[in-house]
SEVEXPA-482648 format. One record per residue (C-alpha): x, y, z. Coordinates in Angstrom, 1 decimal. Example, Ala and Ser with C-alpha at 12.3 -4.5 7.8 and 13.67 -1.06 7.14 Angstrom:
BEGIN
<rec u="12.3" v="-4.5" w="7.8"/>
<rec u="13.7" v="-1.1" w="7.1"/>
//
This chain:
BEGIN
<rec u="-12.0" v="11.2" w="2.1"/>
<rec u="-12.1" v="11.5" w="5.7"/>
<rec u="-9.7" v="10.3" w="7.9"/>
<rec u="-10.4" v="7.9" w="11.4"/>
<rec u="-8.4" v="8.8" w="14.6"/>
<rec u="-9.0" v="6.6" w="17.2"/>
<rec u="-8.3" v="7.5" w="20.7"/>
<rec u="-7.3" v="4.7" w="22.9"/>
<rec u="-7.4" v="5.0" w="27.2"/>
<rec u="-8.1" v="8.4" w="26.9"/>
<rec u="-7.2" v="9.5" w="30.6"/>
<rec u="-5.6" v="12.7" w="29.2"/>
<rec u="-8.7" v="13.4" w="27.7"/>
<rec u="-7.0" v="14.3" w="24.6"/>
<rec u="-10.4" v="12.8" w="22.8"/>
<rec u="-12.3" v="15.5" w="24.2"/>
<rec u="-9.6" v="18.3" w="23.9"/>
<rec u="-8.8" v="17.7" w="20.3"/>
<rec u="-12.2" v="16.1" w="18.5"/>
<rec u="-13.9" v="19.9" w="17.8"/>
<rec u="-10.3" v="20.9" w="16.4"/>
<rec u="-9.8" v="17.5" w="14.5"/>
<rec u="-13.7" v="18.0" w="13.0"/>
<rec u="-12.8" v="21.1" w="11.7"/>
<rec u="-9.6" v="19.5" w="9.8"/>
<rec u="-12.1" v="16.7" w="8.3"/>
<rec u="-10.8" v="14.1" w="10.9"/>
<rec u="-13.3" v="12.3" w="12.5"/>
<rec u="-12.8" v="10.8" w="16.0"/>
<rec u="-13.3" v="7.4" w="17.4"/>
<rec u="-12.6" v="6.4" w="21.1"/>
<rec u="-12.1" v="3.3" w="22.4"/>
<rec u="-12.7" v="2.9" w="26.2"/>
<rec u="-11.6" v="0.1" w="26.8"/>
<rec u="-9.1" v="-3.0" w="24.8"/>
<rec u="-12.6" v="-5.0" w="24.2"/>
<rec u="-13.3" v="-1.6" w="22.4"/>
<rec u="-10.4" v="-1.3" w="20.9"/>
<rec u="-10.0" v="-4.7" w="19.7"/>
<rec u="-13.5" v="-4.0" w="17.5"/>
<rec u="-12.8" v="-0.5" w="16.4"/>
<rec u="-9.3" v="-2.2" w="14.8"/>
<rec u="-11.5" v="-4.7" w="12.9"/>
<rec u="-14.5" v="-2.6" w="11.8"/>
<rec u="-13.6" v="0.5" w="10.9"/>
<rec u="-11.1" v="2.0" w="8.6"/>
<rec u="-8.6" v="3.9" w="10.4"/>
<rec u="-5.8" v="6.5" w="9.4"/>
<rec u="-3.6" v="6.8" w="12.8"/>
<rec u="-4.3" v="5.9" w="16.4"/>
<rec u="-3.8" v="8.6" w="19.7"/>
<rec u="-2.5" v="6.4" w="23.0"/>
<rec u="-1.4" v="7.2" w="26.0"/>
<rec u="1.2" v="4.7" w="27.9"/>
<rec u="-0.4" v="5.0" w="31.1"/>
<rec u="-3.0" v="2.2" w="31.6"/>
<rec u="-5.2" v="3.0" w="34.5"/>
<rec u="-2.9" v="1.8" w="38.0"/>
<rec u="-0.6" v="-0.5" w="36.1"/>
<rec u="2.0" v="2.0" w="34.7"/>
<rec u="4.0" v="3.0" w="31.8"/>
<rec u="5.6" v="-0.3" w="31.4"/>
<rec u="2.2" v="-2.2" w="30.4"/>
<rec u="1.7" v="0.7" w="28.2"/>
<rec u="4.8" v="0.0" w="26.3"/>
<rec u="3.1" v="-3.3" w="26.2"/>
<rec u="0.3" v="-2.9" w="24.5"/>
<rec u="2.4" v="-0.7" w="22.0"/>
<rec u="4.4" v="-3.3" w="21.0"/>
<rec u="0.8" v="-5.5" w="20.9"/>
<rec u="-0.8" v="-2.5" w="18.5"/>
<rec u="1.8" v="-2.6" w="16.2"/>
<rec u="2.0" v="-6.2" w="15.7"/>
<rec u="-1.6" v="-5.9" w="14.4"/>
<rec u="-1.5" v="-2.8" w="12.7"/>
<rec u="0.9" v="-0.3" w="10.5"/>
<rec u="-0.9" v="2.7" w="11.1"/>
<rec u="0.7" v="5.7" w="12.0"/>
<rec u="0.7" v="6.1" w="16.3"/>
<rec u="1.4" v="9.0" w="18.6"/>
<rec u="1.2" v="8.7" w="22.1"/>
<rec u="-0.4" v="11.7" w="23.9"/>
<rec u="0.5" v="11.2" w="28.0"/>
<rec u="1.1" v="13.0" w="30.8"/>
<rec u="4.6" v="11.1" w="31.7"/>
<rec u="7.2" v="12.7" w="30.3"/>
<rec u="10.1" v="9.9" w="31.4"/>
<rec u="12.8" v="10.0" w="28.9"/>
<rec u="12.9" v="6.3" w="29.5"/>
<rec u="9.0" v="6.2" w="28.4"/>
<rec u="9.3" v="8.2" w="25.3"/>
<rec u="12.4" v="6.1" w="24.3"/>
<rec u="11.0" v="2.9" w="25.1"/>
<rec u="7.5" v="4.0" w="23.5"/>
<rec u="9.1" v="4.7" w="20.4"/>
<rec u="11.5" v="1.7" w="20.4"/>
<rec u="8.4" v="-0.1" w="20.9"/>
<rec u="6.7" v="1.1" w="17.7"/>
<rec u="5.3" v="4.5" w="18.3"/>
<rec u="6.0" v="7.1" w="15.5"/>
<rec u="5.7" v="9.9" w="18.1"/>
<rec u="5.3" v="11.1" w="21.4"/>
<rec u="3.9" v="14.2" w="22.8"/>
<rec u="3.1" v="15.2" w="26.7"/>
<rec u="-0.7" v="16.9" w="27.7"/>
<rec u="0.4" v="20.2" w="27.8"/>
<rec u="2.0" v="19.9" w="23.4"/>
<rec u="-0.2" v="22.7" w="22.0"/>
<rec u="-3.1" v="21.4" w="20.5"/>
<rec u="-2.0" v="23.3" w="17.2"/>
<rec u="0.9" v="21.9" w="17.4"/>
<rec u="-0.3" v="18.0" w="17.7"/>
<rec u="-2.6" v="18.6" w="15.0"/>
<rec u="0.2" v="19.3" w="12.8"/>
<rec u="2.1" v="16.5" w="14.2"/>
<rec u="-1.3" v="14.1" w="13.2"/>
<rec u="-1.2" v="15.9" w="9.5"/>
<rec u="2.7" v="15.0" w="9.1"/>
<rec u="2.2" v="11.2" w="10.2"/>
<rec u="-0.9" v="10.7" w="8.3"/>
<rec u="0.5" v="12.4" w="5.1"/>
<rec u="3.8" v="9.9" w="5.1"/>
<rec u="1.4" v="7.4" w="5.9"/>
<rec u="-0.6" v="7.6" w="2.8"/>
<rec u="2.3" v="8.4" w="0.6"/>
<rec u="3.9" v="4.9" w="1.8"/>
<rec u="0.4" v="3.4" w="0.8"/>
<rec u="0.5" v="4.7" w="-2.7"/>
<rec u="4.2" v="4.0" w="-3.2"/>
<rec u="3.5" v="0.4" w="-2.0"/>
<rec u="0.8" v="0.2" w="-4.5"/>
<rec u="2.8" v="1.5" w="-7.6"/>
<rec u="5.1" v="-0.6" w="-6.7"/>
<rec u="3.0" v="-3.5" w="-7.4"/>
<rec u="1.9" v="-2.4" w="-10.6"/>
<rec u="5.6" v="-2.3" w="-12.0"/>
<rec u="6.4" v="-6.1" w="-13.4"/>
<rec u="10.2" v="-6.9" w="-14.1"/>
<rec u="11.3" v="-9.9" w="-16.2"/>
<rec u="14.7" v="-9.4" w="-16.4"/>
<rec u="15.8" v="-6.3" w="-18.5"/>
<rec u="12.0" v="-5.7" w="-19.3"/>
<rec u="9.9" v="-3.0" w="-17.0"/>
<rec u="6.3" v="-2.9" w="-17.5"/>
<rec u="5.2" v="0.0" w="-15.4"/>
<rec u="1.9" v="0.4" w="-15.1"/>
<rec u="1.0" v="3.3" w="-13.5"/>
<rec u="2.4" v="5.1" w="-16.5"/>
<rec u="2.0" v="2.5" w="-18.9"/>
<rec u="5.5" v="2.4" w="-20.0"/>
<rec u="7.6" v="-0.7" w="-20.9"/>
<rec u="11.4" v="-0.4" w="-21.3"/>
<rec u="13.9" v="-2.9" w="-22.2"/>
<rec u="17.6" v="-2.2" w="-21.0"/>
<rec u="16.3" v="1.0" w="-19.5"/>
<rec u="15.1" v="2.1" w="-23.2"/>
<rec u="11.8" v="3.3" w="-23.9"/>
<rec u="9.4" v="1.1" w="-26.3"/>
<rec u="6.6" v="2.4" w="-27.8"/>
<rec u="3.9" v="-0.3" w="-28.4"/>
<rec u="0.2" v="0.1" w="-29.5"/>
<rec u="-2.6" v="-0.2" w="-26.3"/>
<rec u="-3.5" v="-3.8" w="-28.2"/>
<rec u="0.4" v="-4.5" w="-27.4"/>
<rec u="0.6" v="-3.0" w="-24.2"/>
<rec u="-2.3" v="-5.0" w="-23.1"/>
<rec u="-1.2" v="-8.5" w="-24.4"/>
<rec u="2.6" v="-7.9" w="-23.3"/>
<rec u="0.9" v="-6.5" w="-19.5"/>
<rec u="-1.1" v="-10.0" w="-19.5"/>
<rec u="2.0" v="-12.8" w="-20.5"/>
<rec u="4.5" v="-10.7" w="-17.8"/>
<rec u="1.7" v="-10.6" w="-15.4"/>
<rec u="1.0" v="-14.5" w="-15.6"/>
<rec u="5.1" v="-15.1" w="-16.3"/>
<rec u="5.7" v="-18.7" w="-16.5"/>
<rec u="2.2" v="-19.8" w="-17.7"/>
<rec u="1.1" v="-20.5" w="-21.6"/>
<rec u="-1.8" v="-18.8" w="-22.2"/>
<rec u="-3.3" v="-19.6" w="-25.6"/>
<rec u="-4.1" v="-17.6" w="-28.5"/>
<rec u="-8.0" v="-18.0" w="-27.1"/>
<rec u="-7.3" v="-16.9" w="-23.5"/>
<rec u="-4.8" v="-13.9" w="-24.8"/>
<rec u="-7.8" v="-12.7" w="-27.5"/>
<rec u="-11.1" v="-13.1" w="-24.7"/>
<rec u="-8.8" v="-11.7" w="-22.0"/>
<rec u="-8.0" v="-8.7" w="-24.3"/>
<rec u="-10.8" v="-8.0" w="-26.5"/>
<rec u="-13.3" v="-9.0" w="-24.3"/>
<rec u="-15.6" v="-11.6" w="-26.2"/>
<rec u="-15.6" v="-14.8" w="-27.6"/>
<rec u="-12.1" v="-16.1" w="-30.3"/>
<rec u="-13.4" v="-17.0" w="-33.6"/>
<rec u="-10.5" v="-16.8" w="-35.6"/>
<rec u="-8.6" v="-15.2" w="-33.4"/>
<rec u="-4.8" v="-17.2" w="-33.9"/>
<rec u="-3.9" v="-15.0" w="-37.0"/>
<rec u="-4.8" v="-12.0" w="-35.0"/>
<rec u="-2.5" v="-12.8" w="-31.9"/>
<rec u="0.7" v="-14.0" w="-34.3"/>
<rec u="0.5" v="-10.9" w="-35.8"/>
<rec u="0.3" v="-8.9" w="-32.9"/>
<rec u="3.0" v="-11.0" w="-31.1"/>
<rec u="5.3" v="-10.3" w="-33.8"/>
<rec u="5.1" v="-6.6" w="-33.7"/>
<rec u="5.8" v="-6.9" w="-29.9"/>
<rec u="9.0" v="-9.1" w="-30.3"/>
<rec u="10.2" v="-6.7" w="-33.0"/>
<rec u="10.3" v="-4.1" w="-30.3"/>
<rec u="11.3" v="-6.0" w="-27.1"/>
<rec u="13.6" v="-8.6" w="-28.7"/>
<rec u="17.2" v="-8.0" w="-29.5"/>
<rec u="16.7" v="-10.5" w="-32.2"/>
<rec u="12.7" v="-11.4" w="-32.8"/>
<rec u="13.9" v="-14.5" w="-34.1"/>
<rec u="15.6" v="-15.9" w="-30.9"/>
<rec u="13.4" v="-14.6" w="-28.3"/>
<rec u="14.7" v="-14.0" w="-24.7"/>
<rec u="11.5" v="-12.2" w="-23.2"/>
<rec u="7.9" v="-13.6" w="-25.2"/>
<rec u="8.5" v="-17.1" w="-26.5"/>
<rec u="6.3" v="-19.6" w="-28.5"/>
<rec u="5.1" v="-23.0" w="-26.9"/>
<rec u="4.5" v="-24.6" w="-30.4"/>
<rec u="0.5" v="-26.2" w="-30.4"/>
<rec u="0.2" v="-24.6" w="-27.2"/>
<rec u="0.4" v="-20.3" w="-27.2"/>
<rec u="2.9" v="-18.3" w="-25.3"/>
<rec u="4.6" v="-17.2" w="-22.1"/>
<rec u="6.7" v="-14.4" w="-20.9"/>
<rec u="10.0" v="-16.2" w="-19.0"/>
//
């Protein structure tokens, strides 16, 4: 897929410098000229790390720093500041202010490339750890891991069928809530639940035999009698 840099008061001309090198990388370049710009390019368009420079116009680096701080309040993307002042304060007080890099006009252009690769690439790993993180459900001592579709109890492995996996997944994902033998069967199979409470008990006791230390004291997937069942 390819990746958005935008380019944001682009006195260095960095845009111009960098966008046939960046093309030829798969990037594509957007510049903002100005914080209306900006503003709409943050809200329209799907972007993978922003170039800035801390100079703005005739107000200096400290307003810069400013609008750092302001960029990163709205956004998490990765942000490297390209400029021509090459303060130590600036670079210090860029990066205390939420830049994840600094580099002066004359970095070679082979160079920042590499420097947009590395920040994009952590970038995108964070994303997908984030979201495998979200897809691993804990009640306790039982791990339902979906990216792998694994479930351990006490850190041991269970094996269940996909019919288990599925109706465990579902109770640990709605943890608290009773979900009846009807809702578990239509959520599951996928169509209407004529007949379906022999169907479910029998699943649900195949499950407890391998999550439960003892099936017939539940600690994990318990019964609400006349109701259905809950994880927790």
């Amino acid at each position: 897929m390819e990746k958005n840099i935008l380019v944001y008061n682009n006195q260095t001309g960095i845009g111009e410098k960098m966008a046939s090198l960046l093309v030829s990388e798969g990037f594509s370049v957007l510049v903002a000229a100005d914080i209306e710009q900006l503003q709409e390019r943050l809200g329209s368009s799907e972007l993978h790390l922003m170039l800035v420079d801390v100079e703005l116009n005739d107000k200096g680096w400290d307003r810069g720093i400013e609008m750092i701080a302001g960029l990163r309040r709205r956004s998490s993307i990765p942000l490297i500041v390209v400029s021509a002042q090459s303060a130590e304060t600036a670079k210090i007080m860029a990066l205390e202010a939420g830049a994840d890099d600094y580099v002066t006009t004359d970095c070679n252009p082979l160079e920042l490339l590499a420097r947009i690769k590395s920040q994009i690439r952590r970038y995108t790993q964070l994303v997908n750890m984030c979201a495998n993180i979200d897809r691993i459900y804990r009640v306790d001592g039982l791990v339902i891991d979906d990216t792998q579709r694994k479930v351990t109890v006490e850190g041991k492995s269970v094996r269940l069928t996909p019919i288990e996996y599925k109706i465990l997944r579902l109770l640990v994902q709605q943890r608290g809530k009773v979900l009846s033998n009807r809702q578990i069967y239509e959520n599951i199979w996928h169509m209407q639940a004529i007949g379906a409470d022999n169907t479910i008990a029998v699943h649900i006791r195949h499950i407890r035999e391998k999550i439960e230390a003892n099936p017939k004291e539940p600690r994990y997937l318990k019964v609400v009698w006349g109701n259905g069942y809950k994880v927790g």
